[in-house]
N, C-alpha and C positions, 0 to 999 in steps of 0.2 A: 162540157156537161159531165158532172161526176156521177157514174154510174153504179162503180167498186171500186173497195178500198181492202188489198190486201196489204197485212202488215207483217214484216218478215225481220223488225228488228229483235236482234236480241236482249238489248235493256229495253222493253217493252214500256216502262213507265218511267221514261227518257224523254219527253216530247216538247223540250223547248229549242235540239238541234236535231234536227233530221233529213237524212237525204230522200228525197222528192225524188219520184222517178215518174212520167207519164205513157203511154200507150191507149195505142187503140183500143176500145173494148171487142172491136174485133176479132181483135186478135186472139180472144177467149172462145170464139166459138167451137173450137176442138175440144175445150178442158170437157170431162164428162161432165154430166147433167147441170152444162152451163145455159143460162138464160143465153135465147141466140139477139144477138145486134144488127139488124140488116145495115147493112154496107152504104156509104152515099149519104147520110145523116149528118153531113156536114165537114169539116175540114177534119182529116185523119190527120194524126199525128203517131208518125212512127214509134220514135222515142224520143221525149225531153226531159232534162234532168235539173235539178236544183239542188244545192248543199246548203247548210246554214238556215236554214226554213224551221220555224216551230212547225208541232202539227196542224195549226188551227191555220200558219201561215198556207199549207201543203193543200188542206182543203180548197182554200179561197181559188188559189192557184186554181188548181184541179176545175173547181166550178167555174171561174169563171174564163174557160178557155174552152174554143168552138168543139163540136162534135160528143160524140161518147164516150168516155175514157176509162181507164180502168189505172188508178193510183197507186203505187206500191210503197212503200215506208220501207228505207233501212236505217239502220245506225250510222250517224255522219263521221265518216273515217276522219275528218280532220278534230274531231272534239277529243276533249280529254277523255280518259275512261274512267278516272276518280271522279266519282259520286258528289265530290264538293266545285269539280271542274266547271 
């Protein structure tokens, strides 16, 4: 269950290759004035990764996988970096 969605690529309006990253939302309960996640909400997922994923692919992902999660978007190191790539 997708709870956040941080996005930390740098071509920002990039989103038909991206790399997928997942985490516990847990694992945010330190960041300051984060909404806290109680623990046990279902199957924790350390970290999983995806390349090649649009963003809307990244979503789906994200939502439809057990527990809390918190999504982070990069830039998929294997795409071109030309704009026409």
């Amino acid at each position: 269950m997708l709870v956040n969605v941080i996005d930390l690529r740098e071509r920002e309006y990039r989103w038909s290759r991206v790399m997928a990253v997942l985490e516990s939302a847990t694992k945010n309960n330190d960041a300051e004035e984060a909404d806290q996640v109680k623990p046990g909400l279902g199957v924790e997922i350390d970290y999983a990764e995806r390349t090649g994923l649009s963003v809307r692919e990244a979503m789906l992902w994200a939502e439809k996988t057990d527990g809390p999660l918190t999504l982070y978007l990069y830039d998929d190191e294997g795409e071109d970096t030309d704009a026409d790539g």
